[in-house]
N, C-alpha and C positions, 0 to 999 in steps of 0.2 A: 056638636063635635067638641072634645075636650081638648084644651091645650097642651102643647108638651113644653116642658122648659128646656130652658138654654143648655148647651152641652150636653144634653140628654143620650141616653144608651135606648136604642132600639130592637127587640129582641122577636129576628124573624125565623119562620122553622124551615127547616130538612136544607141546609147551607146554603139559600137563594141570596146572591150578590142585588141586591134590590134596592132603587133610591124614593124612601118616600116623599120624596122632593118632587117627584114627576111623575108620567104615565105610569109607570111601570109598578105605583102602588095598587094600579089596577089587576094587576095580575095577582097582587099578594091578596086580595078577598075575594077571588075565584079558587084559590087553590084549595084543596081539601085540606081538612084540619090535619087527618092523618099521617100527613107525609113531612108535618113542619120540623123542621130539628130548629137547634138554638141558635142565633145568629146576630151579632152584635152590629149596629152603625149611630151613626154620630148626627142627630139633627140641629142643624144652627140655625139663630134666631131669626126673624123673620120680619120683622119690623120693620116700616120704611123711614121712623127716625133715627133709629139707630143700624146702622150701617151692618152685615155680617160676613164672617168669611162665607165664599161661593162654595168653597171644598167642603165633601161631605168622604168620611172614609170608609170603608167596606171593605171587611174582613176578606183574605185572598189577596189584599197588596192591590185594587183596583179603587183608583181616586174622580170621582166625580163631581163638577160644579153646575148650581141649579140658581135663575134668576131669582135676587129676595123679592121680588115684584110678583111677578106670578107662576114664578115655582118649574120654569121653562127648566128645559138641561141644556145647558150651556156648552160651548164644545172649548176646547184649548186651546185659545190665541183670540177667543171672540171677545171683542168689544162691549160691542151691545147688544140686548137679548133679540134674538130674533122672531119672539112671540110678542113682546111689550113695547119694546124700543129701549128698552132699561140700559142706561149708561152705567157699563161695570166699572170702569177705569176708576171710579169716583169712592169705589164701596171698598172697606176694611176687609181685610180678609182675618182677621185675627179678634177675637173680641174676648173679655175675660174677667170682669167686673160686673157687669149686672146682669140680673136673673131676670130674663123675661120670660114671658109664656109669651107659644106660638097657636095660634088658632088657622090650625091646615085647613079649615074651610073657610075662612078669611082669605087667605091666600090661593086655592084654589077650588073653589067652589063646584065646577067640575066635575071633580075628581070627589067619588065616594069613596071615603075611606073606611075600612072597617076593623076599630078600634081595638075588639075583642084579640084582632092576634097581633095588637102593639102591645109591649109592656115599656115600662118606664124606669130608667133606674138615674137616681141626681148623682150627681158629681161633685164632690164638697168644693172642691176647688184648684183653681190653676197650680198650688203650689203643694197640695199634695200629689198631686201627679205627679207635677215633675218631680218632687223627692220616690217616690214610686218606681217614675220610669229611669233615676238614678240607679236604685237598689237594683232594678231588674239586667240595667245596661253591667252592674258591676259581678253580679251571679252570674250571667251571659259571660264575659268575659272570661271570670275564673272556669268553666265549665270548657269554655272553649281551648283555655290553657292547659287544663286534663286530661280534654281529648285528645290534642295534640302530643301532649307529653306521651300518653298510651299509645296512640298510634307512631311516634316514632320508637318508643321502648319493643314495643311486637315487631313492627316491621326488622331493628336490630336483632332481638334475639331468636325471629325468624331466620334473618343473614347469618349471623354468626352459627346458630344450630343447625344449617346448612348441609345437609354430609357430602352434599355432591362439592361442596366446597373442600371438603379436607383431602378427597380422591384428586382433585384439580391440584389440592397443594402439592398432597405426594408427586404425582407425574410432575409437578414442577422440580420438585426436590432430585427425582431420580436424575432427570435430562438432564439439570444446571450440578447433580454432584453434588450436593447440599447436603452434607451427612450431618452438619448441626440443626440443620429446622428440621432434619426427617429423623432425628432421634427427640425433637420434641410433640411429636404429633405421633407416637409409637408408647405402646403400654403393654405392661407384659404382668399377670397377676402374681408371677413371681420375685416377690421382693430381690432376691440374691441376683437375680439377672439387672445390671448395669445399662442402663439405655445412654450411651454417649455418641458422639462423632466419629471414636475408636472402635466401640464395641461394634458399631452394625456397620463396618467397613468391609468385611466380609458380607455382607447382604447386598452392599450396593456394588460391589465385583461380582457377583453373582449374576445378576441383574445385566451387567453390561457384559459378561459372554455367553450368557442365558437368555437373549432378546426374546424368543418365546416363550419361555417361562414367564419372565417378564409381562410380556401382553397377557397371559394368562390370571397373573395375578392380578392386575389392572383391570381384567373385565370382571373380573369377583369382586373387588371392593364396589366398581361401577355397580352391578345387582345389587349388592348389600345397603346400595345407598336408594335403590328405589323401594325396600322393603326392608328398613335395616329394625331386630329386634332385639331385647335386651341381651345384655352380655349375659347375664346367671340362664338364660332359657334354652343358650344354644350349645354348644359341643364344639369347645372349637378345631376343625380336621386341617383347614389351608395353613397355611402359614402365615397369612396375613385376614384378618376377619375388621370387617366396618360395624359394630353395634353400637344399641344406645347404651349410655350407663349415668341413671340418674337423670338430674337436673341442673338446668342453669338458674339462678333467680329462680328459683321454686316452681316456674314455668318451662319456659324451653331444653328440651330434652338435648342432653351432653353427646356426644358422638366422638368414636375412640376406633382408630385403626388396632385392634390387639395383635400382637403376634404371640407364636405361640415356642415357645421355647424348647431347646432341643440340648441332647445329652450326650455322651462318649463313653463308654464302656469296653474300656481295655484290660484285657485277659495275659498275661507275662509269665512264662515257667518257671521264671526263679527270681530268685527276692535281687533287688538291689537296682534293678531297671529304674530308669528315670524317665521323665516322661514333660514333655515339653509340648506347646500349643502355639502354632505361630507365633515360633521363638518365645515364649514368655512358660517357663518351670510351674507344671503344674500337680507333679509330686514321684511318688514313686512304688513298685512294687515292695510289696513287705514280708511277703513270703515267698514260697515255691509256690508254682501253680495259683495264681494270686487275681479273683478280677476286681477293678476296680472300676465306681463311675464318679463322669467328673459332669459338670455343669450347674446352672445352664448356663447354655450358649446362642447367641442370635444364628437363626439360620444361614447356612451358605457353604461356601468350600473353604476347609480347613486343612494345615498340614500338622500331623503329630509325628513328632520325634522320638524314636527309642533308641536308647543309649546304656548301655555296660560296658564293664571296665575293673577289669581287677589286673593281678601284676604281670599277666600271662597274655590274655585277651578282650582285645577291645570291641566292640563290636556297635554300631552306631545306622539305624536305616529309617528312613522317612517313609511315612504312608498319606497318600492322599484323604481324606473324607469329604464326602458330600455331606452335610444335613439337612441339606432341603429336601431330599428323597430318600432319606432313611426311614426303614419302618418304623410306624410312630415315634417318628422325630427320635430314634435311638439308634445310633450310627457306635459301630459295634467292627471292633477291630485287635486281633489277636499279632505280639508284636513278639519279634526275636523268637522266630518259631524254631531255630533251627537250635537255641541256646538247651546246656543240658548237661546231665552228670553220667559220669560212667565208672566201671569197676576194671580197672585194669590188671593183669599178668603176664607171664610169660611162659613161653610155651618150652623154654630148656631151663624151665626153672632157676631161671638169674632175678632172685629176689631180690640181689642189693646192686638191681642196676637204677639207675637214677632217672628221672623221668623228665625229658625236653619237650616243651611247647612253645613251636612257634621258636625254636633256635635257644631258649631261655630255660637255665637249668631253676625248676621251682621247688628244689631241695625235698623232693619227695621223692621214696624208695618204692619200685615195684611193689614191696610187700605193705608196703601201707597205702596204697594207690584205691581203695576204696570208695565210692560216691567222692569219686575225684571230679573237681571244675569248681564250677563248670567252665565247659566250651563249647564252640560253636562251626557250624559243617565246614571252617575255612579252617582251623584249626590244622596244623604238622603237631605230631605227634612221635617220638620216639624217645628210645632210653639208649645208654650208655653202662658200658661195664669194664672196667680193667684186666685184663686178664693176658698174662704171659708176656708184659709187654706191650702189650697191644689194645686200645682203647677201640673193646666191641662197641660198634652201634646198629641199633636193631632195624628194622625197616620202618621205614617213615610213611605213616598214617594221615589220611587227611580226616576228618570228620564227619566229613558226610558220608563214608563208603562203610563204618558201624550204625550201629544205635545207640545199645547201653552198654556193653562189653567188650573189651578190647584185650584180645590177647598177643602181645609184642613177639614178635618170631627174632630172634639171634640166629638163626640159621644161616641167613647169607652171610653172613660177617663169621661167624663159628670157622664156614665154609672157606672162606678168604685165608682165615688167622692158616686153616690147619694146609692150606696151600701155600701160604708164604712158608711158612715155615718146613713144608716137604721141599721145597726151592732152596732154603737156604742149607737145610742139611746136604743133602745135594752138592750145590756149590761147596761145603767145608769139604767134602769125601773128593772133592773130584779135584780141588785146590791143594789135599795133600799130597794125591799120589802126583799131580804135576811139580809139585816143588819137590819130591823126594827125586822124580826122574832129573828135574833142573839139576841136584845137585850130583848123581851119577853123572850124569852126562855131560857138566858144564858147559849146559846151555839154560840160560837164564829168560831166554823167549817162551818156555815152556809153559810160563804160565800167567801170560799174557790174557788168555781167554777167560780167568779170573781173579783177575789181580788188576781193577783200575788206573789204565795208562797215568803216569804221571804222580799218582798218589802217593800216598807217605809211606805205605804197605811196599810198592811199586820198589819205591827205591833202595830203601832200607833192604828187601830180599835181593833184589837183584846185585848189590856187594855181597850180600852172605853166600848168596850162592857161588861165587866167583871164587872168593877165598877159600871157602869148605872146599871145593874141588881141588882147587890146587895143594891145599892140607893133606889129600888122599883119603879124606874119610868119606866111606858111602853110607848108606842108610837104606833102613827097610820099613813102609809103612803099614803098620798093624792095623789100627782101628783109628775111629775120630765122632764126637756125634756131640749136638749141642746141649749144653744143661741148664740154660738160661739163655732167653730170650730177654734181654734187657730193655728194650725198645722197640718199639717199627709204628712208624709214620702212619697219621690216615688213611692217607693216598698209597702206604703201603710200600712207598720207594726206598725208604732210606729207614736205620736202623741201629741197632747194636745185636749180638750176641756172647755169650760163654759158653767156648769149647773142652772139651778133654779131648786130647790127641796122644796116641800111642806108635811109637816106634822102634828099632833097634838101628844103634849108632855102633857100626864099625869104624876101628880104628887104623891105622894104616900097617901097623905090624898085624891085625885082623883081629884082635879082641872085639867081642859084642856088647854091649851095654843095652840093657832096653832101658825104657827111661816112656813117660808118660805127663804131658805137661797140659796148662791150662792157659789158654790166651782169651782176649777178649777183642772180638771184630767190628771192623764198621763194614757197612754195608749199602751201599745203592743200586738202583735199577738203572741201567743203561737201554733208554727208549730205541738207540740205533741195532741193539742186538738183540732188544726184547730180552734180556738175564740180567740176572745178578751178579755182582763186582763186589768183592771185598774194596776195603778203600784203605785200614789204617789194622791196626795190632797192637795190643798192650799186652 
């Protein structure tokens, strides 16, 4: 039987945990050659003068100790060998200087061992080992700091590329009102679209009087995050979309709430409209018939403002928008529909009557009233004219009850003048022959019924007439009729005219005199007798 040396490597097959220390080398030359795989252990010296460790090691982490006497297996906390009597307490267990050979059937005679499936490998020495088992301790180490390093980098950029995490953000962000971190977790491919705490304050009002739209949206970003795909591959239709985009660390895929941005396309009939966005000037029409778009804009409920203003009419109304339900996010709004130009006339032909809107004279003439305005269906409307005294005004138009053409009627006021002025001729004819009877008669009450009590007319005749009577001159009234209308009021009450009056003045020996004069009247309306009263005479 051949020796094995000191520290020796034993090399068994197919990974049998085997000590050839003991019985159980008996199993290793019964086993077929076929099945042996390579299998390292450690045989210590064996010698009864020199002392050896009892530990033999075996690959698998299982430590066995065998008596140096005769090769017993020794159990863990034994003393002495239970086959020999071998006092262990006495033996080295470490030995590491000298190279002996072991002769296994020296030691166990026994036991046949069969050589052919030992192989032998030396060992230079204790202290290349342990420099050995330094290097390997300090590779172990590093490798182990690697691993760690990696597995906490994966594990984080697992965490952080999370998308069910960004969905949790958001819902966080809506509940707590958080418009600063929920405009940092929001991306919009549209550079010109501003993602601030300002800008998508409109989305988070939305949100909080839209609670089911809200859940809506929240269970779409939820989906998105169990299947969420790149942003270029999809289409994006919600308003709010969960995809990947790119990479973190070259590894872990990025994940981006996008939204999807939305526009305003407002249409104005005439140039000059301004045009204003939750309070903040976002430009203006610039021709007739004019559409323009503005954006973009974060989704939500918006109010735009339209406002015109020239020296005549103002005009200013609010319209709500949605753009969270606008078709393809294009919310589409025509403003001041009622603003507009018209062509004006008149229907008696008073082309240089002046033209009022809205109580305000804008120094334009019927006849130049062409694509006049604009204005708008609130708009009064009418003109003015001079005439005989009397300041026509034509009937007053609102603007909603034309379209494009307006033709100003003077009729009723024509109507009016040529009444007032039937009334005041009237009154002169009916005032002469009462003052000619006053002064036959001398009675000066005669012409009370047009001659306002008390006025300057009043008094002034009532001594004429007193004295002429008692002079004995009578008189006879010929004719009388106005030639100028000097004045008359809007209201139509009060006035001037110029008469011619003809008469014949007898004298008291009876000479006739005609004679034909021209005075000029005042004139008011007296509400208690419904007529007209002279008031004064020049």
């Amino acid at each position: 039987m051949p020796l094995l040396s000191r520290y020796s490597k034993i090399i068994i097959l197919n990974g049998l945990s085997l000590d050839i220390m003991g019985s159980m080398l008996n199993v290793v030359k019964h086993l077929p050659t076929n099945v042996y795989t390579n299998f390292a252990v450690t045989i210590p010296y064996l010698d009864e003068s020199a002392p050896l460790s009892t530990t033999t090691t075996i690959i698998g982490g299982l430590k066995l100790k065998f008596c140096t006497k005769c090769g017993n297996k020794i159990m863990d906390g034994t003393h002495f060998c239970t086959s020999c009597g071998n006092d262990l307490r006495e033996e080295s267990t470490i030995e590491t200087e000298s190279d002996h050979n072991v002769d296994l059937d020296t030691v166990n005679p026994e036991l046949d061992y069969d050589m052919d499936l030992i192989t032998t490998e030396p060992v230079d020495n204790a202290t290349s080992n342990l420099k050995f088992s330094k290097k390997i301790k300090i590779f172990m180490s590093i490798s182990i700091v690697l691993i760690i390093l990696i597995v906490i980098i994966v594990n984080i950029g697992n965490s952080l590329s999370d998308p069910s995490k960004i969905v949790k953000r958001f819902e966080k962000d809506i509940s707590s009102n958080n418009a600063s971190d929920l405009a940092s977790i929001l991306y919009c491919n549209d550079s010109r679209l501003k993602l601030d705490s300002k800008s998508i304050s409109p989305l988070l009002a939305y949100f909080k009087s839209n609670p089911t739209y809200y859940d809506k949206v929240d269970q779409d970003l939820k989906n998105n995050a169990y299947n969420p795909k790149d942003i270029d591959s999809i289409k994006l239709v919600n308003t709010l979309t969960l995809s990947s985009d790119g990479k973190t660390f070259l590894l872990f895929p990025k994940y981006k709430i996008y939204i999807k941005p939305s526009f305003i396309t407002v249409t104005a009939p005439v140039k000059g409209i301004t045009f204003s966005i939750n309070n903040t000037n976002i430009g203006e029409s610039d021709s007739d018939n004019s559409t323009k778009e503005f954006g973009p804009y974060i989704p939500g409920a918006y109010t735009i403002l339209a406002n015109y203003k020239n020296l005549y009419v103002s005009s200013s109304t609010t319209y709500p928008l949605d753009l969270v339900t606008a078709d393809n996010n294009i919310a589409k709004v025509n403003v001041l529909e009622d603003m507009k130009y018209i062509n004006i006339s008149s229907d008696t032909n008073y082309n240089d009557a002046e033209i009022f809107v809205n109580g305000k004279n804008v120094n334009v003439k019927v006849k130049d009233a062409t694509h006049f305005g604009p204005i708008n269906n609130s708009s009064q409307i009418y003109a003015t004219l001079s005439q005989g005294g009397k300041k026509l005004t034509s009937k007053n138009y609102k603007g909603s009850s034309f379209d494009s053409d307006l033709a100003l009627s003077f009729e009723e006021a024509s109507s009016e003048l040529t009444d007032v002025k039937n009334k005041l001729n009237i009154l002169l004819s009916q005032y002469d022959y009462a003052f000619v009877d006053a002064i036959n008669n001398n009675n000066p009450a005669a012409i009370n019924n047009y001659v306002a009590s008390g006025s300057q007319l009043y008094k002034l005749q009532e001594g004429y007439i007193i004295s002429t009577a008692k002079s004995g001159i009578q008189e006879t009234f010929i004719s009388s009729y106005i030639t100028k209308f000097n004045s008359i009021s809007d209201d139509n009450k009060s006035g001037s005219f110029t008469s011619s009056e003809s008469y014949i003045i007898y004298s008291k020996d009876g000479l006739s005199t005609p004679t034909t004069q021209s005075y000029v009247y005042g004139f008011q309306y007296n509400d208690a007798s419904q007529t007209y009263q002279l008031t004064s005479i020049n």
